[in-house]
N, C-alpha and C positions, 0 to 999 in steps of 0.2 A: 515854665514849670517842668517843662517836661525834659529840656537841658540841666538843670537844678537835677532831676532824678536820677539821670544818666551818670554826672560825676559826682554823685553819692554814690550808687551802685559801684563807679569808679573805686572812688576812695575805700570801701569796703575790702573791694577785689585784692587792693593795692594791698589792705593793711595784715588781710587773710596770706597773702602769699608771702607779705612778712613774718607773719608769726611762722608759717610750715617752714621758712627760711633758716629762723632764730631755732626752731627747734631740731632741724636736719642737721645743723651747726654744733649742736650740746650735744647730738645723739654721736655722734663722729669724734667730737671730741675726747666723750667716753669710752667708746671703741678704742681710739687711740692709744691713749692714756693704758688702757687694761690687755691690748692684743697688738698694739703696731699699727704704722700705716698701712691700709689695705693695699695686698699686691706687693705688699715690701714683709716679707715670711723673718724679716730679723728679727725680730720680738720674740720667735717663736724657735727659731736656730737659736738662738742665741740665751735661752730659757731669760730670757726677762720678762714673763707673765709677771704681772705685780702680784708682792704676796707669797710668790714661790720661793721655796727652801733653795732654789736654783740658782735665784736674781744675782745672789753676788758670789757667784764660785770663778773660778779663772772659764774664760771662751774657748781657752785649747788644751785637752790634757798632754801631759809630759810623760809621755809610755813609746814603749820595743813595738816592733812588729814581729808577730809570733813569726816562729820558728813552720815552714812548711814541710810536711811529713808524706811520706809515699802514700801514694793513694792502692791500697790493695783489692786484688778480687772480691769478692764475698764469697767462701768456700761453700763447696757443693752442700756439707752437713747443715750448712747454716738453712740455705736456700731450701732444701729439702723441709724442711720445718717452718716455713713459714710459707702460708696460705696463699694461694695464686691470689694473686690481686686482678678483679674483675675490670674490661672498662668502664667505666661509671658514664652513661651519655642522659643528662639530668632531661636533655628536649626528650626522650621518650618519655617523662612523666610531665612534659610541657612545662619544663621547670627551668625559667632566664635569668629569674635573679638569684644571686647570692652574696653570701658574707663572706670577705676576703678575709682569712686569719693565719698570721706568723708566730709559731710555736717558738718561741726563743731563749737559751739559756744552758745551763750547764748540768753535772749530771744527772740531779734527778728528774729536771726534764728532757731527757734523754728517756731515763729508765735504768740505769744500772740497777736497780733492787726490783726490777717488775718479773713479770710471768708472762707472757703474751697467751699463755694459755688460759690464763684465770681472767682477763681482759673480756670485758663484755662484748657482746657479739654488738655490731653497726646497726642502729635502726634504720629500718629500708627507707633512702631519701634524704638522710638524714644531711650527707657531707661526700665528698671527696677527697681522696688526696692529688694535689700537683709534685709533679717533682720535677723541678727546673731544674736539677743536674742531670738526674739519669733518664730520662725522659720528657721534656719539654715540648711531646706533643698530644695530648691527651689528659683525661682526669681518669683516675684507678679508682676502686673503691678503697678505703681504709684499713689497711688491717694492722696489725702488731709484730713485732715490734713499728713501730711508726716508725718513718725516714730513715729504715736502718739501710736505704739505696743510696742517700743522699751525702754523700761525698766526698771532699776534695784536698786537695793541699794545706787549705785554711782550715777547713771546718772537715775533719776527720773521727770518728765518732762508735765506729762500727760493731765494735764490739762492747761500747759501752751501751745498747740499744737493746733490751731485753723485755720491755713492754714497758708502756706508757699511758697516761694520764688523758692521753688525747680522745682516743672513741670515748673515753665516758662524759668530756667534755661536750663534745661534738652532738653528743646521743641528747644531752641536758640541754643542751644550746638550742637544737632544732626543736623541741619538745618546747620551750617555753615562749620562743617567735616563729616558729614554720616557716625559718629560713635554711638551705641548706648551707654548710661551711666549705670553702673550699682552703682546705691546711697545704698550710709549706712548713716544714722540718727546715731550723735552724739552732740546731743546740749542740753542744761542744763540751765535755764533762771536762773539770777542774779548772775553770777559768774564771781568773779573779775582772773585776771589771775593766783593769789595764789592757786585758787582749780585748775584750769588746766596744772599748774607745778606739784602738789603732785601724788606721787608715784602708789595712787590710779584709779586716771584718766588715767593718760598715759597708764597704763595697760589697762584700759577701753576700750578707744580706740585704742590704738594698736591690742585689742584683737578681736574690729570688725572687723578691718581692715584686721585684718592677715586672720581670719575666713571667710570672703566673697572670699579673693584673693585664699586662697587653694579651696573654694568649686568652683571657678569657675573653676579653672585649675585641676582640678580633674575631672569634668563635659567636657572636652573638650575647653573651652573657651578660647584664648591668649587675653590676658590682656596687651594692653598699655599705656596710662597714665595712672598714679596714683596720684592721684590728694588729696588733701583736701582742701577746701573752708572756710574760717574762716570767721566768725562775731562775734564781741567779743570787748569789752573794756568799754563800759558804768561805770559798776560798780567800775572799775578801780578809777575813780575820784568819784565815788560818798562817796566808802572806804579810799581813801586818800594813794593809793597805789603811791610809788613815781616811779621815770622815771627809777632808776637804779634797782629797783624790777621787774617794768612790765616787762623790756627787758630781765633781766634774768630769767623772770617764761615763756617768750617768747620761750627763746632761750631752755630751760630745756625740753619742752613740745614739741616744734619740734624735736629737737635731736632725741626725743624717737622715734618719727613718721619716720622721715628720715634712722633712723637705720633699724625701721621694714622696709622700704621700696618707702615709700611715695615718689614722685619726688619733689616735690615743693606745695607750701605753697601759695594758691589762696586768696589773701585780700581782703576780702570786709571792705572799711572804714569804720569807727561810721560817726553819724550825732549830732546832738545835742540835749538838749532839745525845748520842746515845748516851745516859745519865748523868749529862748534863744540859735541858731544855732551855738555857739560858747562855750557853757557848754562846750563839751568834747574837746578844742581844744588843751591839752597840748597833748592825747593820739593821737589825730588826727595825729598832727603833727611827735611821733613818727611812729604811722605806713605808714606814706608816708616815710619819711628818711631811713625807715628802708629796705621797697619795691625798692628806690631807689637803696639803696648803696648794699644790697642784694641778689645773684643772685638766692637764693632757694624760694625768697618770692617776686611774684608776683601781682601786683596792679592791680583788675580788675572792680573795681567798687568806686566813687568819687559822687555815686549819690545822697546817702542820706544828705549830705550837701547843697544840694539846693531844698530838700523837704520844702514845706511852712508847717505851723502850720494847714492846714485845712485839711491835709492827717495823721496826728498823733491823734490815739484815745484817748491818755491820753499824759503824761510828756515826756515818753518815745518810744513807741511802734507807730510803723506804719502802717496804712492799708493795706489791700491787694492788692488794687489799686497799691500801693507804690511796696509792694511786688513782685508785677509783673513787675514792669516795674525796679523793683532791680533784679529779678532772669534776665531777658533779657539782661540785659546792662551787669551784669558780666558772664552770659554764653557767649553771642558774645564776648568779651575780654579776656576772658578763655579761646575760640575755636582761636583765632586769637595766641596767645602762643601755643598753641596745632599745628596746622599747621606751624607756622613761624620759633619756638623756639625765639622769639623774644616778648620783653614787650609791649605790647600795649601803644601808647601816647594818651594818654585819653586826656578829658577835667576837667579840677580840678573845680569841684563846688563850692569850696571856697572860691577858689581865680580869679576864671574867667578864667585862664591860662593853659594851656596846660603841664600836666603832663610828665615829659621828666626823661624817667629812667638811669642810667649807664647800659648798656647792657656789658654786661662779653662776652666774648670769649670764645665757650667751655659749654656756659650752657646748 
């Protein structure tokens, strides 16, 4: 009998470790099917998430590599006018972790219409800035114009940097997870998505990117999100770039980001021109579709769509008023993905209606 019990209990064992077998098999196979073979990132270079507006654009864009421009001083007046930047050493508030976030895009996230004066002052704690060009050994405190230090051949910027979106991002971000940000400045004013696909950029910023993430983790720091923030697409329609280019200098430029390490891809929408709110609406319209059906590209901001014409300094460019009440609305929808893993249902300023993303399983 008691041999009888043994290979019952046997067979039992036998049929339990088949089922966790049959079902580790289904769970994998799904993974598969929706994200790639684990360990093999092509699924994910290669935007073939299923589902995404991405899956079937070409794998390589067909773009120039910009044009490199002298890298100049920063004149005394400038420097004069803008606030010492503190070093920011977060272990005096016994503070190890933080959110890695890449500021990326073209001039309004730069700042050409901001104020750095009308810019909100930094909440204590709240962030740092790094700046892997002109200083790659320390964190600064933040001040404004934001990364108007940050540089170079590729990404030259300096006088288009007049105040920025970023402290009130940073100020809302930290307020909603009581995490500090530590920001990298990668923005480049009039750049349609051709320059941000070539070969040259993407190294660019990959190479801030990569540079801030090892100096902190070397410094002691764990690092969890890794964030980039994108504003970007104006030029797009002004160059006559079409919808099956933008997606794939999209898709080309992320890749590179996502392979270095990046989690996911923070959208700030375009708005339109000056009395005309619907100029950019073929690009508008991809980057919502794209946020939707997407699960690496997050929609965190639908505001500049309902900015009226008395907040834009000229055709393009928005005040800092604007500024701020952009960097707030996408840091709080940024932090709400950060704590939830879930898209924020925003309110869409276009269309009066409520942003309603596919949320994936898994993201």
């Amino acid at each position: 009998m008691k041999r009888k019990t043994r290979i019952g209990k046997t067979a039992v064992a036998v049929m339990i470790i088949l089922i966790i077998v049959a079902f580790c098999a289904i769970f994998a196979s799904v993974v598969i099917s929706w994200y790639g073979i684990p360990g093999d990132r092509s699924a994910v270079k290669n935007g073939t998430v299923k589902g995404s507006i991405l899956s079937d654009v070409p794998r390589e864009a067909a773009v120039s590599e910009p044009e490199k421009e002298p890298v100049e001083e920063i004149s005394p007046e400038i420097v004069e006018n803008i606030a010492e930047a503190d070093v920011e050493d977060f272990s005096e508030k016994e503070i190890k972790e933080v959110d890695l976030i890449v500021f990326a895009g073209q001039s309004n996230m730069s700042g050409w219409g901001g104020d750095a004066t009308q810019a909100p002052a930094l909440l204590d704690g709240a962030g740092a800035e790094f700046r892997p060009v002109s200083d790659p050994t320390e964190l600064v405190s933040i001040t404004e114009p934001f990364g108007i230090f940050e540089n170079t051949e590729i990404m030259n910027d300096l006088y288009l940097k007049k105040g920025s979106l970023v402290t009130a991002f940073v100020n809302e971000w930290y307020k909603e997870t009581g995490t500090p940000v530590v920001a990298v400045s990668a923005s480049k004013g009039g750049t349609p998505s051709t320059y941000w696909a070539s070969e040259a950029v993407c190294t660019e910023v990959t190479g801030r990117f990569r540079t801030a993430k090892d100096w902190l983790e070397d410094n002691g720091y764990k690092v969890n999100n890794q964030f980039l923030v994108f504003l970007q697409g104006e030029n797009d329609i002004l160059e006559g770039v079409t919808d099956e280019q933008y997606l794939t200098d999209i898709n080309v430029f992320s890749s590179n980001l996502f392979i270095a390490g990046i989690d996911k891809f923070l959208m700030i929408r375009i708005g339109g021109e000056k009395g005309d709110h619907n100029a950019f609406k073929r690009i508008v319209d991809l980057q919502t579709e794209l946020c939707r059906t997407d699960p690496r590209f997050v929609l965190v901001s639908t505001l500049l769509s309902g900015v009226g014409d008395d907040h834009m300094i000229d055709k393009y460019h928005y005040d800092q008023a604007t500024l701020n009440l952009l960097g707030a609305d996408a840091g709080r929808n940024g932090a709400y993905f950060a704590k939830t893993r879930s898209d924020p249902e925003i309110k869409d300023y276009l269309t009066g209606e409520t942003y309603i993303p596919i949320n994936y399983e898994g993201q």
